[in-house]
VOMAR-944449 format. One record per residue (C-alpha): residue number from 1; x, y, z; chain. Coordinates in pm, 1 decimal. Example, Ala and Ser with C-alpha at 12.3 -4.5 7.8 and 13.67 -1.06 7.14 Angstrom:
% VOMAR-944449
{1,{1230.0,-450.0,780.0},'A'}
{2,{1367.0,-106.0,714.0},'A'}
This chain:
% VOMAR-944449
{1,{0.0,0.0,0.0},'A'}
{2,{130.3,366.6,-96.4},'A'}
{3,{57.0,636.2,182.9},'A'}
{4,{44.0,984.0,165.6},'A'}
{5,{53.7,1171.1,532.7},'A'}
{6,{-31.8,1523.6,475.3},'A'}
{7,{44.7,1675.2,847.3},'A'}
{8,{168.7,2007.1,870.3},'A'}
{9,{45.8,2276.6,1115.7},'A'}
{10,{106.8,2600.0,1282.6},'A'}
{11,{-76.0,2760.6,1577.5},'A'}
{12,{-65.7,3094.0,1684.5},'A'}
{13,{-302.1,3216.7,1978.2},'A'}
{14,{-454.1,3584.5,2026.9},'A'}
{15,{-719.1,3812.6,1913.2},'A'}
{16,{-743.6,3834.7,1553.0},'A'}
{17,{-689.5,4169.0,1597.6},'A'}
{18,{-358.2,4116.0,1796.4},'A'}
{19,{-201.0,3850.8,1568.2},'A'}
{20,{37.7,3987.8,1341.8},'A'}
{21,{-38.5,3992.3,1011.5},'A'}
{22,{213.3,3767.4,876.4},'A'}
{23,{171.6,3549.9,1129.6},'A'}
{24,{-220.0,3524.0,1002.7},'A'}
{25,{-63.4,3491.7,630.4},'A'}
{26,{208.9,3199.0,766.1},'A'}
{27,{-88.8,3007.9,925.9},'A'}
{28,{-269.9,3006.8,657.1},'A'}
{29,{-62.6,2910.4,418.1},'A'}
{30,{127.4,2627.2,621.6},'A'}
{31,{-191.8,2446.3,697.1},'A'}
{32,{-351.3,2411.1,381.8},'A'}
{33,{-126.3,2453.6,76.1},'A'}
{34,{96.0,2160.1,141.8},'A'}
{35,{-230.7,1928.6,164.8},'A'}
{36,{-368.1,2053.7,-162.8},'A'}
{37,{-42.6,2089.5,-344.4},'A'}
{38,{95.4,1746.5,-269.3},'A'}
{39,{-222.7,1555.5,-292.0},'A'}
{40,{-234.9,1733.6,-641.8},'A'}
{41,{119.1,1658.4,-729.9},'A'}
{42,{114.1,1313.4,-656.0},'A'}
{43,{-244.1,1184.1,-695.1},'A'}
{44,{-147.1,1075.4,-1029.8},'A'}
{45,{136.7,852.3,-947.9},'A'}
{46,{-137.8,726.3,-642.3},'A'}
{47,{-388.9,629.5,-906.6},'A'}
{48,{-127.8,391.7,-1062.8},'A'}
{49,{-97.1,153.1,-767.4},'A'}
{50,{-342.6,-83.4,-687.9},'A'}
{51,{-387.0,46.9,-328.5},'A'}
{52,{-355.6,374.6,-184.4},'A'}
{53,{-413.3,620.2,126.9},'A'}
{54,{-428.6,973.5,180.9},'A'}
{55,{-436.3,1048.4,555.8},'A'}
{56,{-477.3,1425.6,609.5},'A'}
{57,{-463.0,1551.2,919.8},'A'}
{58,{-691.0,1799.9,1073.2},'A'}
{59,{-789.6,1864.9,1433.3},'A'}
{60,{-1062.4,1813.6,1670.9},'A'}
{61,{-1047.6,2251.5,1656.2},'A'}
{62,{-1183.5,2198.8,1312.6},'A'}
{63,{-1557.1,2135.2,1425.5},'A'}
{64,{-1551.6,2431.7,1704.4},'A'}
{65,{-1520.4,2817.2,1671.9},'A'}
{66,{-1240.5,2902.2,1904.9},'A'}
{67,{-1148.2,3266.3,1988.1},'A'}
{68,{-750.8,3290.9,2042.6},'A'}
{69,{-694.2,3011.0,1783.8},'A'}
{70,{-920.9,3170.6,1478.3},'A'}
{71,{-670.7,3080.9,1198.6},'A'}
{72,{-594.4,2738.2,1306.8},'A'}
{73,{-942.4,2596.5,1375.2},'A'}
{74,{-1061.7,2768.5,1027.7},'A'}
{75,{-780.5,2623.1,809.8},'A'}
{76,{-830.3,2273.6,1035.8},'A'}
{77,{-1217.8,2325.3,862.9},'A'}
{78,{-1061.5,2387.6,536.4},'A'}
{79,{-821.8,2038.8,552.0},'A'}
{80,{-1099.7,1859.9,681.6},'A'}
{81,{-1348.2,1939.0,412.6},'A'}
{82,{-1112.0,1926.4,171.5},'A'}
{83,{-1054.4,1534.3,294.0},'A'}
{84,{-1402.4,1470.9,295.2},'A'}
{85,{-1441.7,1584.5,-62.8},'A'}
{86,{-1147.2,1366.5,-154.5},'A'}
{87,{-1301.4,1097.2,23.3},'A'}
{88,{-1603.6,1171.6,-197.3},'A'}
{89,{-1459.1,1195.3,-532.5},'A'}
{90,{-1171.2,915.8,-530.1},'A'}
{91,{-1391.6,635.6,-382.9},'A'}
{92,{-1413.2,388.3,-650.6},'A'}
{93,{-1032.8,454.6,-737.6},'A'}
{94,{-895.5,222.4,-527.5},'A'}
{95,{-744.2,546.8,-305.8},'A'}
{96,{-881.2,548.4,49.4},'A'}
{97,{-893.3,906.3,238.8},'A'}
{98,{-869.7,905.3,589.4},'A'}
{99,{-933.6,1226.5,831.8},'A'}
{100,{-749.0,1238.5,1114.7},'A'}
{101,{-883.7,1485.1,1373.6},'A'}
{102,{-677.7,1425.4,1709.7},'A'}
{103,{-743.7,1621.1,2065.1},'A'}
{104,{-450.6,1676.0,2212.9},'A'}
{105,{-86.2,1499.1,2139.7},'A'}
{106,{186.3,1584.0,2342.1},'A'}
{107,{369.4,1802.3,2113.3},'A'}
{108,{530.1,2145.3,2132.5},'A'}
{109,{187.1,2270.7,2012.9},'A'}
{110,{46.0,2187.5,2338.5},'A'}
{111,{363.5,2313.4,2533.6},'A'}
{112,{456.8,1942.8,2557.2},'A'}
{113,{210.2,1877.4,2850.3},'A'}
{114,{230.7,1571.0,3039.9},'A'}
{115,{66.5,1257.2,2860.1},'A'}
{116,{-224.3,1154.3,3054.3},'A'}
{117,{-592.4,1057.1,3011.7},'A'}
{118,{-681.1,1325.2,3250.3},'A'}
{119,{-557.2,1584.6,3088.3},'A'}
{120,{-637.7,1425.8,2777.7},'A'}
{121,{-309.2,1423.2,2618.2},'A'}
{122,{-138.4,1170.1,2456.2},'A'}
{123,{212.9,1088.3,2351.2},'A'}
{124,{305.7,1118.4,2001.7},'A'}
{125,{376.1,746.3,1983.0},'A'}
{126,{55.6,611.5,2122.7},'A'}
{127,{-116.3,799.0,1864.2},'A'}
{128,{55.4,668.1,1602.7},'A'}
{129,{5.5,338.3,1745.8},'A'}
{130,{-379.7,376.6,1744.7},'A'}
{131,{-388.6,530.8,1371.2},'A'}
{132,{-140.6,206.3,1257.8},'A'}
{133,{-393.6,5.8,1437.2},'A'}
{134,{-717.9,203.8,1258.8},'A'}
{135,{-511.4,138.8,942.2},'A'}
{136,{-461.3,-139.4,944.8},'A'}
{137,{-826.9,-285.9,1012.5},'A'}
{138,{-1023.9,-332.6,778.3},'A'}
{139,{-1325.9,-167.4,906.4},'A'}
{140,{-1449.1,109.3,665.4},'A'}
{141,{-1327.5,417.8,837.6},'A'}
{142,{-1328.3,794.7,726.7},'A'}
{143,{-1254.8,1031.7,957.9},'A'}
{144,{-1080.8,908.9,1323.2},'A'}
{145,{-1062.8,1151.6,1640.1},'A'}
{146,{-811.3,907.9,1785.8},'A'}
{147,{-805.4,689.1,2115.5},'A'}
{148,{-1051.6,611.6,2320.1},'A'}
{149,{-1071.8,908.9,2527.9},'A'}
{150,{-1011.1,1197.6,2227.9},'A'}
{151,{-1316.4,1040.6,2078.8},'A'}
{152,{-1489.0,1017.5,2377.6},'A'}
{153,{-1388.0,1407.8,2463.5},'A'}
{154,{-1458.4,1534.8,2117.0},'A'}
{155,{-1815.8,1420.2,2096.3},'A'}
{156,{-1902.3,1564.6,2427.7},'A'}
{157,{-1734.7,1912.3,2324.6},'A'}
{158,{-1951.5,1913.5,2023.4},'A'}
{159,{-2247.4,1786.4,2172.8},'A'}
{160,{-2228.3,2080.3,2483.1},'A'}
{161,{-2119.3,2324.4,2183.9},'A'}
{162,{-2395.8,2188.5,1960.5},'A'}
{163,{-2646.1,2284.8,2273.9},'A'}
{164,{-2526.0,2616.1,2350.9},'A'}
{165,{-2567.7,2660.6,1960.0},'A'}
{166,{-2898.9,2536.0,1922.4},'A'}
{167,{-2990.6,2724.0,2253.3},'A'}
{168,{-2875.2,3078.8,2142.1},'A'}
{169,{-3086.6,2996.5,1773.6},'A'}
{170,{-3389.2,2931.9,1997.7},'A'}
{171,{-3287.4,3265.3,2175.6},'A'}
{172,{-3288.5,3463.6,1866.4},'A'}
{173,{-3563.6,3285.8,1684.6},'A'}
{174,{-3780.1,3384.0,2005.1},'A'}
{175,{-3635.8,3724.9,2003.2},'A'}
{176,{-3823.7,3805.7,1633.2},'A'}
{177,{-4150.3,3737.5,1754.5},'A'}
């Protein structure tokens, strides 16, 4: 099997209107050209084997408005609907897309913070070792938070955030009338 890991990411935190402008350009640009441009460059050479993968990372900010970390969760959107669509238009190709949308992995992005369930961190290499695992299953699979406890944490945060969502619509749709 050929694999293509598209993984690259920058994260600067602030108020929009305290992040420095090329800081807002670099974010940008880092975490979604490489994804597009390499998929691009070598989806042709992917079509040719019998088997492939594209795993694109994303991130777990990707399905939440965050204030401080604006650019990052909107470009996570743009990777992750940019896998899905992928997903969409190579499935009878013989090229799988998978969406990787992780929590938290102990990396300098998270100020290397202790690895624990608690604080829902996880070392680099466990992660990997869950993905290799979700990889290599052969259960259909599309888009994976990660370990138990990212999923688990991930669909609570959107449920709560889906509430508060639904609660302020209500709000407003009752404010009209």
């Amino acid at each position: 099997m050929t694999i293509l890991v598209n993984n690259a990411g920058i994260l600067y935190t602030g108020y929009f209107n305290d992040v420095i402008a090329d800081q807002v350009r670099e974010g940008t640009i880092v975490n979604t050209f490489p994804y597009v441009l390499l998929t691009r460059a070598l989806l042709p050479n992917l079509k040719q084997k019998s088997k492939s993968l594209i795993v694109n990372l994303a991130s777990s900010a990707s399905f939440q408005a965050i204030p401080s970390l604006q650019v990052y969760a909107a470009t996570k959107v743009f990777d992750r609907f940019f896998s899905e669509a992928l997903r969409s238009e190579l499935k009878n190709t013989g090229i799988e897309v998978l969406t990787v949308c992780p929590m938290y992995v102990q990396t300098s992005m998270v100020n290397n913070t202790e690895a624990s369930w608690r604080s829902g961190v996880t070392t680099c290499s466990q992660y990997v070792d869950y993905l290799i695992d979700c990889m290599s299953s052969k259960k259909p699979k599309g888009l994976i938070y990660g370990p138990p406890h990212h999923t688990a944490t991930a669909v609570i945060s959107q449920s709560l955030l889906g509430m508060i969502s639904n609660t302020r619509l209500a709000y407003k749709f009752i404010d009209m009338y």
